[in-house]
mmCIF file of the C-alpha atoms, coordinates in Angstrom:
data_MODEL
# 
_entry.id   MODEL 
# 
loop_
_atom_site.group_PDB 
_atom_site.id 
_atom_site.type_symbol 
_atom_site.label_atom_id 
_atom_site.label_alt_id 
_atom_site.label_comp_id 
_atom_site.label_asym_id 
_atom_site.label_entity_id 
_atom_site.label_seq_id 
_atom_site.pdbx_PDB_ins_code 
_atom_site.Cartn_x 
_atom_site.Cartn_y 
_atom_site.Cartn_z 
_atom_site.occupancy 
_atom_site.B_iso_or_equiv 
_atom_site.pdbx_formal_charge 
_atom_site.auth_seq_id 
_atom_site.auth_comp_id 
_atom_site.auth_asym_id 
_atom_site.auth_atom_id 
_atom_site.pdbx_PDB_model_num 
ATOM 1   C CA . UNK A 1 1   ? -7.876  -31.405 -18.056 1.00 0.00 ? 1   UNK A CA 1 
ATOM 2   C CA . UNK A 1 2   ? -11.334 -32.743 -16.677 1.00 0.00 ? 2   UNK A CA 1 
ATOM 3   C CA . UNK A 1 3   ? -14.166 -29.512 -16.855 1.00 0.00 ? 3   UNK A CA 1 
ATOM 4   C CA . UNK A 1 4   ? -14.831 -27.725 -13.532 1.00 0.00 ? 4   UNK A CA 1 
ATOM 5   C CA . UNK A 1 5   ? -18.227 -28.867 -12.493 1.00 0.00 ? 5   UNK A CA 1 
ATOM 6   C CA . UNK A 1 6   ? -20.923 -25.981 -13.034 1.00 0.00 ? 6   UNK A CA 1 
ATOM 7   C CA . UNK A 1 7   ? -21.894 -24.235 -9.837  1.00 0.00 ? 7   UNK A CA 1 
ATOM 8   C CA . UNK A 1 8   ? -25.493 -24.065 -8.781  1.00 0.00 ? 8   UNK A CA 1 
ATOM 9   C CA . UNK A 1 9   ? -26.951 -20.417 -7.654  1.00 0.00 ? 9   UNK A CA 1 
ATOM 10  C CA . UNK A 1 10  ? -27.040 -21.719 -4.420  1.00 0.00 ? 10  UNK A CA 1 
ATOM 11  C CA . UNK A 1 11  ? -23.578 -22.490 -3.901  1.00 0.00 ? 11  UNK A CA 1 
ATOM 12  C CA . UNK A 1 12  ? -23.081 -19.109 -4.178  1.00 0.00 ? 12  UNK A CA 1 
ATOM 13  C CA . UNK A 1 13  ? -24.689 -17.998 -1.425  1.00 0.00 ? 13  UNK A CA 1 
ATOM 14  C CA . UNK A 1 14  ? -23.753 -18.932 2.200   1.00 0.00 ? 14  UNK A CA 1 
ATOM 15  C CA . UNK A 1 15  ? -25.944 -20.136 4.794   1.00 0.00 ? 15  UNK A CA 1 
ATOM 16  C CA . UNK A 1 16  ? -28.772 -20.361 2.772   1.00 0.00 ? 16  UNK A CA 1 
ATOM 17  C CA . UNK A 1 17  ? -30.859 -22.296 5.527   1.00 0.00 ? 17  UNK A CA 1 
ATOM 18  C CA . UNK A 1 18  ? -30.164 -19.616 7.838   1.00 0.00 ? 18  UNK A CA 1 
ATOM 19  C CA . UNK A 1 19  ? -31.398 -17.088 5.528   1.00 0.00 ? 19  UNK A CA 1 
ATOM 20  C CA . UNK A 1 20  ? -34.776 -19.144 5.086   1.00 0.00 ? 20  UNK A CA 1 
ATOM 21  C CA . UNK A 1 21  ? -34.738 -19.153 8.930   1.00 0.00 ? 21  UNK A CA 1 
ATOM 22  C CA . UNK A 1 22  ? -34.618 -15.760 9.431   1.00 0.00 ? 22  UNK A CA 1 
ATOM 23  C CA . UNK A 1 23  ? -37.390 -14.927 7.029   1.00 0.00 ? 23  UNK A CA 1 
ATOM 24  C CA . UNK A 1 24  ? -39.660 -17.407 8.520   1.00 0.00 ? 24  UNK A CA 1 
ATOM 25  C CA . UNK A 1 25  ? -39.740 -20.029 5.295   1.00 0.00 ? 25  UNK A CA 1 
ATOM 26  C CA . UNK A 1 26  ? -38.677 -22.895 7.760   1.00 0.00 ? 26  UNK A CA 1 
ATOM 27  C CA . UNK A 1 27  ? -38.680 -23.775 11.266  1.00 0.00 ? 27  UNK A CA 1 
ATOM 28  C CA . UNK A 1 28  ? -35.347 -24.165 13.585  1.00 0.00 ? 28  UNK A CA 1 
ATOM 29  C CA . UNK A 1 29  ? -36.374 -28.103 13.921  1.00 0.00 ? 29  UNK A CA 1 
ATOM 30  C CA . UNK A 1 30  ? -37.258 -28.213 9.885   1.00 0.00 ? 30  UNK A CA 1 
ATOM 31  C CA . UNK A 1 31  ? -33.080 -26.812 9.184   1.00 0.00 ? 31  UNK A CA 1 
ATOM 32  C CA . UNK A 1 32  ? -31.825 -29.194 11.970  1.00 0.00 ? 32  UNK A CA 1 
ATOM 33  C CA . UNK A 1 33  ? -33.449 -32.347 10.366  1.00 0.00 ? 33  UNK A CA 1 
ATOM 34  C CA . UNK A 1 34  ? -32.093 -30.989 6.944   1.00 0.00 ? 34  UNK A CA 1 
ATOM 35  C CA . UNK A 1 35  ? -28.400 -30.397 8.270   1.00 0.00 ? 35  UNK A CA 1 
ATOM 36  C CA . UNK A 1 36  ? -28.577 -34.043 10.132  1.00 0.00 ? 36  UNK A CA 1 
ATOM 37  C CA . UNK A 1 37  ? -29.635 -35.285 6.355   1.00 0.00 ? 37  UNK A CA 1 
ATOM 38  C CA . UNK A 1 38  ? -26.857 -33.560 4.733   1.00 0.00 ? 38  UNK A CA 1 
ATOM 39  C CA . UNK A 1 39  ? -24.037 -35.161 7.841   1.00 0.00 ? 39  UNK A CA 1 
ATOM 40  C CA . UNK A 1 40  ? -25.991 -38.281 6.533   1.00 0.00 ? 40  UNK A CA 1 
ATOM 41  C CA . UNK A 1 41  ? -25.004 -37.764 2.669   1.00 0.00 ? 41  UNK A CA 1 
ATOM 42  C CA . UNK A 1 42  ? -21.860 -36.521 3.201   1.00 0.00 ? 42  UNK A CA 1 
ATOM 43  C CA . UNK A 1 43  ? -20.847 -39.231 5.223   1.00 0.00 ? 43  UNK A CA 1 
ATOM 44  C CA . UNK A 1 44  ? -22.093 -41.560 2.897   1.00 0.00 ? 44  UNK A CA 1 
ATOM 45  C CA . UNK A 1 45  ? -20.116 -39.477 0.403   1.00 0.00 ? 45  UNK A CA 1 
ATOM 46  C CA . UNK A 1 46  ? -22.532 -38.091 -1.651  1.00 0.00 ? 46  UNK A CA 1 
ATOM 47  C CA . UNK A 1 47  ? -22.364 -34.286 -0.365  1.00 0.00 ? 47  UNK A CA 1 
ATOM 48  C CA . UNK A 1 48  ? -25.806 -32.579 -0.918  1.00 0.00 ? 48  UNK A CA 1 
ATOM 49  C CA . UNK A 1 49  ? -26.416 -28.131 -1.124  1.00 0.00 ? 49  UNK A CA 1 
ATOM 50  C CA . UNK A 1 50  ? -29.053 -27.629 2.325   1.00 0.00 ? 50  UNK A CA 1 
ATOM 51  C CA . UNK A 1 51  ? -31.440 -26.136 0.137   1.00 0.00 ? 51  UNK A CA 1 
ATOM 52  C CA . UNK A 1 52  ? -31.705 -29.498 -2.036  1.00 0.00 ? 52  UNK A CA 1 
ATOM 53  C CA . UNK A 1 53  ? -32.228 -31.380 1.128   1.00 0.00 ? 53  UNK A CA 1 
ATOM 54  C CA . UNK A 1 54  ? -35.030 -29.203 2.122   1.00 0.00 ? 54  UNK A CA 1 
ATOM 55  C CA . UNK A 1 55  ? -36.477 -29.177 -1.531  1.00 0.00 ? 55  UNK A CA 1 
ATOM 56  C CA . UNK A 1 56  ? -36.385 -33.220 -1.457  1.00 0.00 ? 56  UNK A CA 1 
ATOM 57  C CA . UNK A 1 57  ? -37.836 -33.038 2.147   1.00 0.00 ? 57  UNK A CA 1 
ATOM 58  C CA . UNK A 1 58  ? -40.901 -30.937 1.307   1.00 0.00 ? 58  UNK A CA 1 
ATOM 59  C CA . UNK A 1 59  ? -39.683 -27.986 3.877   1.00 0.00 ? 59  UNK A CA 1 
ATOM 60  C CA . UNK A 1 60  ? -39.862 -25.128 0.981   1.00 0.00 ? 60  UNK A CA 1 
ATOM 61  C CA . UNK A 1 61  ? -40.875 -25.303 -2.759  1.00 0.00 ? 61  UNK A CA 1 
ATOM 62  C CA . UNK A 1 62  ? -38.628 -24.405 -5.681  1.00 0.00 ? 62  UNK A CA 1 
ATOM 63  C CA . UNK A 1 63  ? -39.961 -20.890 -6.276  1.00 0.00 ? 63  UNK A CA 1 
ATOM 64  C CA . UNK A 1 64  ? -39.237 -20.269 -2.434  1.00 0.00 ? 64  UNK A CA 1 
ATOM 65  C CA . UNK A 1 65  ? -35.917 -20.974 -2.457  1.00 0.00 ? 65  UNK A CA 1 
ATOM 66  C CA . UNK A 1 66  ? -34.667 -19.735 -5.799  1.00 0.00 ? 66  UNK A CA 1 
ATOM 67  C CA . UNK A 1 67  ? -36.334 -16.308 -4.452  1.00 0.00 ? 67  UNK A CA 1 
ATOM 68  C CA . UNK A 1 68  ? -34.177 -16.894 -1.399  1.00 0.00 ? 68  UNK A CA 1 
ATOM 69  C CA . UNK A 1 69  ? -31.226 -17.886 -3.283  1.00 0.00 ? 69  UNK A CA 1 
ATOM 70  C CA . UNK A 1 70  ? -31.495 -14.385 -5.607  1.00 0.00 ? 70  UNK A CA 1 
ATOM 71  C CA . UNK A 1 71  ? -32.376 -11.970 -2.665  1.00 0.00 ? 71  UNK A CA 1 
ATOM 72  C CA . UNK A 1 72  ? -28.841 -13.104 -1.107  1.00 0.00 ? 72  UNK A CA 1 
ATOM 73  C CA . UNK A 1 73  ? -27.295 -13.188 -4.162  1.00 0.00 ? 73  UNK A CA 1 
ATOM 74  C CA . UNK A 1 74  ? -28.632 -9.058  -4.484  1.00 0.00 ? 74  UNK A CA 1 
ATOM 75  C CA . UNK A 1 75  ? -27.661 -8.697  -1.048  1.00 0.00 ? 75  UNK A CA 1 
ATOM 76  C CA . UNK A 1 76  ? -24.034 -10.038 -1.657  1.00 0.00 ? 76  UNK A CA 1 
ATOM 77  C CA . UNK A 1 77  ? -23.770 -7.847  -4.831  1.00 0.00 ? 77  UNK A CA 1 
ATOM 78  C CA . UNK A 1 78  ? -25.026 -4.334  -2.841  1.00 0.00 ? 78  UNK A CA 1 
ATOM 79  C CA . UNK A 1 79  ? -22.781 -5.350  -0.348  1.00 0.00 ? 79  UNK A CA 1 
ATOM 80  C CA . UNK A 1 80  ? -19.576 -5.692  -2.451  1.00 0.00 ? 80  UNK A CA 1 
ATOM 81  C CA . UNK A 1 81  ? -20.560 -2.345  -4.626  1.00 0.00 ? 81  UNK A CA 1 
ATOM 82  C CA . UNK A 1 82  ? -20.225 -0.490  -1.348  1.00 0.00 ? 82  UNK A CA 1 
ATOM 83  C CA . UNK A 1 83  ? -17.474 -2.337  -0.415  1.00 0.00 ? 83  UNK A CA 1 
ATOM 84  C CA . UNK A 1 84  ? -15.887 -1.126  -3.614  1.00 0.00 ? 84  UNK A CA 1 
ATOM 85  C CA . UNK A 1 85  ? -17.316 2.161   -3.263  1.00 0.00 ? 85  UNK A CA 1 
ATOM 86  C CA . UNK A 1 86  ? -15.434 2.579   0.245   1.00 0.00 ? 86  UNK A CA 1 
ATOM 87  C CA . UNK A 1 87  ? -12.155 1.057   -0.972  1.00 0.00 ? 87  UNK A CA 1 
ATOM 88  C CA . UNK A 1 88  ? -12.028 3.752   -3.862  1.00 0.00 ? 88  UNK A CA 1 
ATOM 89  C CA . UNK A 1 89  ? -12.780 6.143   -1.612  1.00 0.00 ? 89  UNK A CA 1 
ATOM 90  C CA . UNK A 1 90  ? -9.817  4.949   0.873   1.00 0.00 ? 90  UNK A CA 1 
ATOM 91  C CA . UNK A 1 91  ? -7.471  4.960   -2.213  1.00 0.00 ? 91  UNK A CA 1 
ATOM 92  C CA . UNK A 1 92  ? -8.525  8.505   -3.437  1.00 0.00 ? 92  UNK A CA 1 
ATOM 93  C CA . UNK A 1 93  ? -7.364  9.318   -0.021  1.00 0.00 ? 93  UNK A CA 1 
ATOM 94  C CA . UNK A 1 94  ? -4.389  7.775   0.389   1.00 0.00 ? 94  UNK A CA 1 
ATOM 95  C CA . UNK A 1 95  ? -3.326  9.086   -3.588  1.00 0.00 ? 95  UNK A CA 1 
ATOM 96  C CA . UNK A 1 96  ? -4.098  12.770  -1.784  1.00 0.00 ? 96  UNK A CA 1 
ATOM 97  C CA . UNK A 1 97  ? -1.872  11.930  1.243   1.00 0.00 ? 97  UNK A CA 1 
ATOM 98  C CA . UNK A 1 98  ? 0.707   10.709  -0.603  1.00 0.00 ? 98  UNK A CA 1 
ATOM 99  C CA . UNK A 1 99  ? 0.526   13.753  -2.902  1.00 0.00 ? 99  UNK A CA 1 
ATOM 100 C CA . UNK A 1 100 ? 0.968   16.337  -0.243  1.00 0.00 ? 100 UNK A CA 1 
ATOM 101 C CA . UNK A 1 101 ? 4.003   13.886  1.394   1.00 0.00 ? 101 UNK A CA 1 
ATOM 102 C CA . UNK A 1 102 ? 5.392   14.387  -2.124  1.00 0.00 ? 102 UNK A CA 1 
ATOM 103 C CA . UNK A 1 103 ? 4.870   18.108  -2.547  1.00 0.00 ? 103 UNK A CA 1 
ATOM 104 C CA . UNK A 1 104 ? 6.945   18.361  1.455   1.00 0.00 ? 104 UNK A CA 1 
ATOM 105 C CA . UNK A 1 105 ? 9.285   16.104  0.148   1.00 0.00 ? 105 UNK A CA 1 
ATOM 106 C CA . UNK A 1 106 ? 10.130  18.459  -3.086  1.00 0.00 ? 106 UNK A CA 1 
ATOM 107 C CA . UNK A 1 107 ? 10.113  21.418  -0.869  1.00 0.00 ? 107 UNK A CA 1 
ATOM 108 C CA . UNK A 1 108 ? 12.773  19.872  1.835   1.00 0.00 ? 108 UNK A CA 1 
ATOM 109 C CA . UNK A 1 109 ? 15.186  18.928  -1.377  1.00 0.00 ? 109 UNK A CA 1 
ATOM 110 C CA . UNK A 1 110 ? 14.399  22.285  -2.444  1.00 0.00 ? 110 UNK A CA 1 
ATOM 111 C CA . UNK A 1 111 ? 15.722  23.843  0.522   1.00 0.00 ? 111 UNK A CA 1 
ATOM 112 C CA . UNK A 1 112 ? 18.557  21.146  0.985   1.00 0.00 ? 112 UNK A CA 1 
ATOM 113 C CA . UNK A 1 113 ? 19.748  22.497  -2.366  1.00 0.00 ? 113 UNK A CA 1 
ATOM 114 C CA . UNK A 1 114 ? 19.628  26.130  -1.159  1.00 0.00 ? 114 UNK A CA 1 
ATOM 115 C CA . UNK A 1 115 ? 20.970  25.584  2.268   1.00 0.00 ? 115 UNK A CA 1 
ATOM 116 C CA . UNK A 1 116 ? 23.998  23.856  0.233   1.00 0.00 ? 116 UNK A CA 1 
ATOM 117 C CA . UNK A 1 117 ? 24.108  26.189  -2.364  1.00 0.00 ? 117 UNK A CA 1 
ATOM 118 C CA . UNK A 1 118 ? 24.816  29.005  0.388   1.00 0.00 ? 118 UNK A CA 1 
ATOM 119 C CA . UNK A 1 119 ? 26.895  26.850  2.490   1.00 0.00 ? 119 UNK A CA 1 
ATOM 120 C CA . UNK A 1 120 ? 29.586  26.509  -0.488  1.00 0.00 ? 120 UNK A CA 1 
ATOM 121 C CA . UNK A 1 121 ? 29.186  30.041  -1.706  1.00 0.00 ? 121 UNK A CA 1 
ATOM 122 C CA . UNK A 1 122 ? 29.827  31.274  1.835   1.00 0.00 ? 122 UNK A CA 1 
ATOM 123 C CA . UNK A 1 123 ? 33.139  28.587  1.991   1.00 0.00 ? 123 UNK A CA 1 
ATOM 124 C CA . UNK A 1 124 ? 34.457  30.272  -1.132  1.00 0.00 ? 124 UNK A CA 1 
ATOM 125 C CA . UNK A 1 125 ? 34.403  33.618  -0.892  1.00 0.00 ? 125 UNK A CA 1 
ATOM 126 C CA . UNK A 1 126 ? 36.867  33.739  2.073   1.00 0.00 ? 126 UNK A CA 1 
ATOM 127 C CA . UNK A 1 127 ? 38.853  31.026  0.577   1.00 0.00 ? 127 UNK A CA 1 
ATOM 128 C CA . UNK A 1 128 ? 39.418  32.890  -2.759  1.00 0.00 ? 128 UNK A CA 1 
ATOM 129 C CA . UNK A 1 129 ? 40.463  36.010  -0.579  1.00 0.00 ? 129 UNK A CA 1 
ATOM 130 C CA . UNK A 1 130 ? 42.658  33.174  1.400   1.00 0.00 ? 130 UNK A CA 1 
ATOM 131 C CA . UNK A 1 131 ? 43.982  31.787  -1.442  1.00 0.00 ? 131 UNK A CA 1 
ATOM 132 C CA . UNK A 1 132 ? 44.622  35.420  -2.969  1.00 0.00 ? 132 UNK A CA 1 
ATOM 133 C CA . UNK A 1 133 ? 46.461  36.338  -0.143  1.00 0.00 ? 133 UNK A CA 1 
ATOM 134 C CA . UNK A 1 134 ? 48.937  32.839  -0.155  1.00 0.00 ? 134 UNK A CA 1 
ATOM 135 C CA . UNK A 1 135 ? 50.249  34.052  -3.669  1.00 0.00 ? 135 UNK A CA 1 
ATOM 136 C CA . UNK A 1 136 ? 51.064  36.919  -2.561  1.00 0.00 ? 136 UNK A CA 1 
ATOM 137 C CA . UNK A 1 137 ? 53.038  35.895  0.736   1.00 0.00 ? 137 UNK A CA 1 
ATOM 138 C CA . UNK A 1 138 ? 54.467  32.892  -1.126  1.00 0.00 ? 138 UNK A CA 1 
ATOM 139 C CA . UNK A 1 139 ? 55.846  35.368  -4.271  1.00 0.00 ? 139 UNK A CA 1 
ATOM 140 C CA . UNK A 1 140 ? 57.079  37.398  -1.645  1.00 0.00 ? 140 UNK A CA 1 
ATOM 141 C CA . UNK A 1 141 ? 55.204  40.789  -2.210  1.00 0.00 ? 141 UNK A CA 1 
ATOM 142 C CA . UNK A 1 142 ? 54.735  41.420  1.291   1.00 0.00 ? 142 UNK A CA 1 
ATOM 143 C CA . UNK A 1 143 ? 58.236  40.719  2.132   1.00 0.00 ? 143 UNK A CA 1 
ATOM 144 C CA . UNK A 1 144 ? 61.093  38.338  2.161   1.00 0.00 ? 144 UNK A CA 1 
ATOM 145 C CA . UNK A 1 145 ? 59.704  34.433  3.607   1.00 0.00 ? 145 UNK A CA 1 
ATOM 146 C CA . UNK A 1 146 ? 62.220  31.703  5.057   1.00 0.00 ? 146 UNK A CA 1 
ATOM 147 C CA . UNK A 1 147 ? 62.566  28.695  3.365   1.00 0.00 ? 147 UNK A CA 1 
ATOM 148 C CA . UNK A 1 148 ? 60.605  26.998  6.332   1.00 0.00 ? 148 UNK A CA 1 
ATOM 149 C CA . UNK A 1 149 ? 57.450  29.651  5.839   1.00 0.00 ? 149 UNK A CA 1 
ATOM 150 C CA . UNK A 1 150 ? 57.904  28.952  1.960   1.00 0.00 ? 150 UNK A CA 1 
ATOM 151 C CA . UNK A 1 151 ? 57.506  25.461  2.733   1.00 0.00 ? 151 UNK A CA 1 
ATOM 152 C CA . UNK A 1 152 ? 54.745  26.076  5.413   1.00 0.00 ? 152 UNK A CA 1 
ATOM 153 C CA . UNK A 1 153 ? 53.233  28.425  2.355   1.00 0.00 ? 153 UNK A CA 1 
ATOM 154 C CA . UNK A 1 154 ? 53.249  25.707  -0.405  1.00 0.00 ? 154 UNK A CA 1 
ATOM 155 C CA . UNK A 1 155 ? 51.665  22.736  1.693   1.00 0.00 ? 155 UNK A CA 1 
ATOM 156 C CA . UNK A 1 156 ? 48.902  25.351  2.319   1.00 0.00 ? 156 UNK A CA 1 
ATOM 157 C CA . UNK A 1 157 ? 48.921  26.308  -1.612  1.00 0.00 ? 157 UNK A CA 1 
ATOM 158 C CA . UNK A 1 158 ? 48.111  22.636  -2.443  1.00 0.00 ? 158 UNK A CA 1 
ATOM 159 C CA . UNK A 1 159 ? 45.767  22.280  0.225   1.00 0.00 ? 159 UNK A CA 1 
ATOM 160 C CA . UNK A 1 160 ? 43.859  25.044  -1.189  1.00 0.00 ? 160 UNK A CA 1 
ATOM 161 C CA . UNK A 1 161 ? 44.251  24.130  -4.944  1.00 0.00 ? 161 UNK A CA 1 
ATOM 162 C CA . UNK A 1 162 ? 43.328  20.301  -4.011  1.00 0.00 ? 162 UNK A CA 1 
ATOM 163 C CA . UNK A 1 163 ? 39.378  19.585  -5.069  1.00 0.00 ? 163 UNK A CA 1 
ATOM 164 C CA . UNK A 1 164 ? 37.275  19.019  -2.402  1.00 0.00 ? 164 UNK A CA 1 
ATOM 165 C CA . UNK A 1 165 ? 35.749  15.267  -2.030  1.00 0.00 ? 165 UNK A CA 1 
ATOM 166 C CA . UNK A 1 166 ? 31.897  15.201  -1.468  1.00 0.00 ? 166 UNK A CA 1 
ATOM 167 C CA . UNK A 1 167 ? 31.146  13.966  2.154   1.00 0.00 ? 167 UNK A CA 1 
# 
């Protein structure tokens, strides 16, 4: 496994001409003789950084463009600590929103459970009463049945007796 090559401060920066440009270090025809060097060297294969180009060409001095080099590096680092700062924020709120979705989720299975809960209670009571009153009429207490209502009275029986499936 061959070593990565090191990276220079300056590859860690984009545009680093531009930035030189914008504070005035070098002139718009000083980075457009630098870039057509750089076409030049990479062409030829031996790629070059910008701010090399305009070291070797006299355009800025070391100290100039190492301070460049670090303010953009500062200005890269500020700029990713608030993006950080924003993106916790963002996930502190999304953690609340998804807390109170939670808490209304818990309360609609809550009541799910009640609504069912009284649902079946209200289903049994008559049906005990119901199921009361079929022992009766099938034992004949209220009277003699015909075999045809003691069959009618037994399918009902099992029907009763029979556990309910879940839906």
């Amino acid at each position: 496994m061959t070593p990565k090559p090191l990276l220079t401060p300056e590859e860690l920066v984009p545009r680093v001409g531009d930035y030189l440009l914008e504070k005035g270090l070098i002139t718009v025809t000083d980075l457009q003789r630098a870039l057509l060097v750089q076409d030049e060297l990479s062409t030829a294969g031996k790629p070059a950084q910008i701010g090399q180009i305009l070291l070797s060409l006299g355009m800025v001095d070391r100290p100039t463009l190492d301070q460049a080099i670090t303010e953009q590096i500062m200005q890269l680092r500020a700029a990713l600590q608030d993006n950080n700062k924003q993106l916790e924020q963002r996930v502190k709120e999304r953690t609340a929103e998804l807390q109170v979705a939670l808490k209304k989720l818990s309360e609609l299975n809550q009541l799910k459970t009640n609504i069912i809960s009284n649902v079946s209670h209200e289903l049994r009571t008559p049906l005990t009463y119901i199921t009361g009153y079929l022992d009766l009429l099938s034992t004949g207490n209220f009277g003699p049945i015909t075999d045809d209502q003691a069959k009618t009275l037994d399918i009902i029986k099992k029907s009763t007796d029979r556990p309910q499936q879940p839906d």
